[in-house]
C-alpha positions in Angstrom: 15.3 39.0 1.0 16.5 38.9 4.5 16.9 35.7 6.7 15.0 32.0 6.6 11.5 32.2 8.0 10.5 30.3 10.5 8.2 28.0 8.8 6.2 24.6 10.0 3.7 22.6 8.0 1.2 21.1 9.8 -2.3 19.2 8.3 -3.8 22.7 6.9 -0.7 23.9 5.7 2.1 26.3 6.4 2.4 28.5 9.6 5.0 31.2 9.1 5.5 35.3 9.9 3.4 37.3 8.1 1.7 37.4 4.8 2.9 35.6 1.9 1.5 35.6 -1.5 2.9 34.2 -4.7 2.2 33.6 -8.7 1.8 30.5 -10.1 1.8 29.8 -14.1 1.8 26.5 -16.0 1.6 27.1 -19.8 0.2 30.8 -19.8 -2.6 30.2 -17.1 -2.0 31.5 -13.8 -3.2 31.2 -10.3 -2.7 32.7 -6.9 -2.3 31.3 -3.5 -2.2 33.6 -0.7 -1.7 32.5 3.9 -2.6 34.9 5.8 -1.0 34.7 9.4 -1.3 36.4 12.3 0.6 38.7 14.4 1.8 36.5 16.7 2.8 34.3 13.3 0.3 31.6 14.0 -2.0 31.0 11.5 -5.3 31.8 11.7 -6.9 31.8 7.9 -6.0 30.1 5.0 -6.9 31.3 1.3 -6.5 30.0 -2.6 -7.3 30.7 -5.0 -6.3 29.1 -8.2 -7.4 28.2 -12.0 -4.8 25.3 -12.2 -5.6 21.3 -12.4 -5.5 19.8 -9.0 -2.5 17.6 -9.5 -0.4 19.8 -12.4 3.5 20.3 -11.5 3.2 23.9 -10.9 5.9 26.4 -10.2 6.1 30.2 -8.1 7.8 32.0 -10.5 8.2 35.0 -8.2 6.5 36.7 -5.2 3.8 39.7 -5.8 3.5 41.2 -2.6 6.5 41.7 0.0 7.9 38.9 2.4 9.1 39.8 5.8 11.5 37.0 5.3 12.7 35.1 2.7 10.3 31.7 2.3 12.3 28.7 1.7 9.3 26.1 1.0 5.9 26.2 1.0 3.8 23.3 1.3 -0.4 23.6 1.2 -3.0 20.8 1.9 -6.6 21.3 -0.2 -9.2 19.4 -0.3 -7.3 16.5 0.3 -4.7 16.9 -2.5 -1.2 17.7 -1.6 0.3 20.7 -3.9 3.8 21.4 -3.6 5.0 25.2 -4.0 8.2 25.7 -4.6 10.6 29.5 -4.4 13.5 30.1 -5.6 16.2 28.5 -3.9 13.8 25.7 -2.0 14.6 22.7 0.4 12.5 19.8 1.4 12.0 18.0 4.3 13.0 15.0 5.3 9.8 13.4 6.5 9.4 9.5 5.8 6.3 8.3 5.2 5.3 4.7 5.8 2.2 4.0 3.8 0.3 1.0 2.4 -1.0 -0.1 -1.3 -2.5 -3.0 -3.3 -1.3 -5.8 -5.8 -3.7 -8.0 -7.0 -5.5 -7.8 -3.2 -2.7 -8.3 -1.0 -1.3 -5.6 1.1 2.5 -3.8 0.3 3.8 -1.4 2.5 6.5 1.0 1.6 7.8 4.2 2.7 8.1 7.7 0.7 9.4 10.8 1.3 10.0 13.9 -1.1 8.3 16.2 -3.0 5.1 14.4 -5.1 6.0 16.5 -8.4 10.4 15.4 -8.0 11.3 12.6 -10.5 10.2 9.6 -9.3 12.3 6.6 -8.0 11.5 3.4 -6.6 14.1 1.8 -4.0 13.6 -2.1 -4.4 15.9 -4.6 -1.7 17.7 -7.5 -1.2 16.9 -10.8 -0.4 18.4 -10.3 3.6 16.6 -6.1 3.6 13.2 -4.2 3.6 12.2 -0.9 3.1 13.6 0.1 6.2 16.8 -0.6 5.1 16.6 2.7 3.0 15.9 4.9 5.4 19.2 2.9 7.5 21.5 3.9 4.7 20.2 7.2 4.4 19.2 7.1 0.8 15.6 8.1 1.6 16.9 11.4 3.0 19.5 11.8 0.2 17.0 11.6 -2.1 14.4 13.7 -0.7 16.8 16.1 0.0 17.5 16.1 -3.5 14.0 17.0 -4.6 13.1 13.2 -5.8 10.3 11.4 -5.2 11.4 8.3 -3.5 9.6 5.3 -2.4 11.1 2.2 -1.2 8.9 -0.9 -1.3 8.9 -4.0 0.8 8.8 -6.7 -1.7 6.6 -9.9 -1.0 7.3 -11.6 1.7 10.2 -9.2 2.7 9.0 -6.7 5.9 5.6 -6.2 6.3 4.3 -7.3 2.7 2.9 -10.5 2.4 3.5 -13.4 0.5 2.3 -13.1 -3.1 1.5 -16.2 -6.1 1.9 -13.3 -8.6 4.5 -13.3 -10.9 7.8 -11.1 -9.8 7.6 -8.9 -13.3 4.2 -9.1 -13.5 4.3 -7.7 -9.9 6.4 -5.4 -10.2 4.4 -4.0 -13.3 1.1 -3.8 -11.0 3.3 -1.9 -8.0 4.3 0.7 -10.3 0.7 1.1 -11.8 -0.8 1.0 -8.2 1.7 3.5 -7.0 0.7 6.2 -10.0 4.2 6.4 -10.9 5.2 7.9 -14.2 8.6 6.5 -15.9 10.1 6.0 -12.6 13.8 5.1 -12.3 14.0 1.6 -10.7 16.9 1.0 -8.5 17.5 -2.7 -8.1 19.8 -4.3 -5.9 20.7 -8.3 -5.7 17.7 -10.6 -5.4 15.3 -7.7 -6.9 16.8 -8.9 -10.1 14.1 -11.4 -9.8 11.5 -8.9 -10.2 13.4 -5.8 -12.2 15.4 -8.0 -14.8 12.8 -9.3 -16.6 10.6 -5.9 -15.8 13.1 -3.3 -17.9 14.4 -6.0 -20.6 10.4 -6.0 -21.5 9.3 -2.8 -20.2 11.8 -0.5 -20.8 9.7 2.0 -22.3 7.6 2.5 -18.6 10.9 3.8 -16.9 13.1 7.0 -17.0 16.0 4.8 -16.2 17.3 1.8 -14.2 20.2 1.3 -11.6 21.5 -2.0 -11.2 22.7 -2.6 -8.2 24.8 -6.0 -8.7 21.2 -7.6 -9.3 20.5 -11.1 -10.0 18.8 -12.4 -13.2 21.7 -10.9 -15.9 22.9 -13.7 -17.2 19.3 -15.1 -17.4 18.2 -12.7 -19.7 21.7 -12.1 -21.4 20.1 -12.6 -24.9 16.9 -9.7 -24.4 19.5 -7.0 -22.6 19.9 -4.5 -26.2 16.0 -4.3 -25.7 16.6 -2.1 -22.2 16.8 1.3 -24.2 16.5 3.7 -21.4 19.8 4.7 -19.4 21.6 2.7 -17.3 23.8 2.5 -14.3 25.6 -0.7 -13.4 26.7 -0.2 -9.8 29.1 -2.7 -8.1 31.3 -3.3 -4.6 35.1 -4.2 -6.0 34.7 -7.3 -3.3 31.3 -8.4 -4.5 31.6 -12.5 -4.3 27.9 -12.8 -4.8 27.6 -11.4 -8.8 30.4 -11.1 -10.2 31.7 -7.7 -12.0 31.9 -9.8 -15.2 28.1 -9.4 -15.1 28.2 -5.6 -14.6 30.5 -6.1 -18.1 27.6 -7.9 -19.9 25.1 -4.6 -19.2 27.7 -2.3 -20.6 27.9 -4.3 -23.7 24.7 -4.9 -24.2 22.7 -1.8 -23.2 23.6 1.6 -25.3 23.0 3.9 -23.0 24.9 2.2 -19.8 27.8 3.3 -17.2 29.9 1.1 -14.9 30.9 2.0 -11.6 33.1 0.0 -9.5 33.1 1.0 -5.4 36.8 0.3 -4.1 36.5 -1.9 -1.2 32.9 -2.6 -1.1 31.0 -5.7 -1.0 27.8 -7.2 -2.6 25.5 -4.5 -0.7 27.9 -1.8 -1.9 25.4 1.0 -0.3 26.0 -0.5 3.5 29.4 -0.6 2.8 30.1 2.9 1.3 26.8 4.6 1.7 28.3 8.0 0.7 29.9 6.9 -2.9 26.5 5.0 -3.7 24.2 8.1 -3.0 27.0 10.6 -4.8 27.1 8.3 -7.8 23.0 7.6 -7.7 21.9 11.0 -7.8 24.6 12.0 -10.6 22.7 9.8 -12.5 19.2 11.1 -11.5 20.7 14.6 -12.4 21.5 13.3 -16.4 18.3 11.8 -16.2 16.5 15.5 -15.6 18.7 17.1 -18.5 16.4 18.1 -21.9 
């Protein structure tokens, strides 16, 4: 199809060479979407049209008139509702987002990045990080990079969230509702167990999965662990001091669906320590998650 296009997005949409037009289908309905761009490649009018949902997970399943290039991504604004078209062989961006919501009236702030229609995952912290700390590490850009729809939260009184009187579960329950996240895979490092533990041992069924990242709150809730029935990675630094790996032990007995990995030489906050193995190991398990 020839080489990359040169492509930006911009707040109307995408400015590229040329004329690109591709088919869309979701469950036997189709629609169209068609920029026009000028000679110079700027953009100068923008066209769909489309008899798809605003909102649907839709998918180009090939091009019907002929590229000058081959289009890597394809990202339109309408209306005010983001819609993500994605070609064969697509990448994302790495854009981070830092964006604002509401529990029970008090501000959270959080940053996302990724495609809106990738599986979602929620990036929790411990009790000396924030959001930011994500985006540090890298694991916002793995992520995106990897087609997933990340979003890592400053929990209450962590960053630039407030204090909160609400319950951590009961919290947490209200983020994920406020965020419009569907079955999202909770990654939950150290003093997030205070908030994820008692989440996924009564709320399992909200989540796709759920990564513990040497969390606190295991032995707690030792007794309601073979309720978590979604699947499970227990993730732990071979030098963690703070939980022990005896703990990692308890969610592999207890939970069906559970793997242990142990990261040689790492501490408690195994993802500063050995960034690399932590996003290699995370996004092997988002990839068994997306298997039928």
């Amino acid at each position: 199809m020839g080489d990359r296009a040169r492509l930006k997005t911009s707040r109307y949409g995408a400015v590229h060479d040329g004329k690109v037009c591709a088919r869309l289908s979701r469950g036997g309905h189709q629609g169209t979407i068609a920029i026009r761009g000028s000679k110079d490649g700027r953009m100068n009018r923008f066209m769909a049209k489309r008899r798809l949902a605003m909102g649907d997970r839709m998918m180009a399943t090939r091009t019907i008139c002929k590229l000058p290039h081959s289009l890597d991504r394809l990202l339109v604004y309408a209306v005010g509702v983001s819609m993500a078209f994605v070609l064969p062989g697509a990448t994302y961006g790495n854009e981070i987002e830092s964006k604002w919501t509401e529990v029970d009236s008090i501000k959270v702030h959080y940053l996302e990045s990724g495609p809106p229609t990738g599986l979602p995952v929620l990036l929790l912290h411990g009790g000396r990080y924030q959001a930011e700390t994500w985006r540090e590490t890298g694991t916002l850009k793995a992520l995106s990079a990897g087609g997933y729809h990340v979003l890592a939260v400053d929990l209450p009184g962590f960053g630039k969230t407030p204090k909160t009187q609400t319950k951590p579960d009961t919290w947490l329950g209200k983020l994920i509702d406020a965020l419009h996240l569907d079955r999202p895979v909770v990654v939950s490092p150290s003093m997030s167990g205070r908030f994820a533990m008692p989440y996924v041992v009564a709320h399992s069924d909200r989540l796709r999965g759920f990564v513990a990242v040497a969390p606190v709150g295991i032995k707690q809730h030792e007794n309601a662990l073979a309720r978590i029935s979604v699947p499970l990675l227990a993730i732990w630094g071979e030098n963690d001091k703070t939980i022990p790996l005896s703990h990692a032990d308890l969610l592999r007995k207890y939970v069906a669906q559970s793997r242990k990995v142990v990261v040689p030489k790492a501490g408690h906050a195994l993802y500063m320590d050995d960034a690399a193995t932590f996003h290699r190991e995370l996004i092997l398990f988002l990839k068994q998650l997306e298997k039928p």
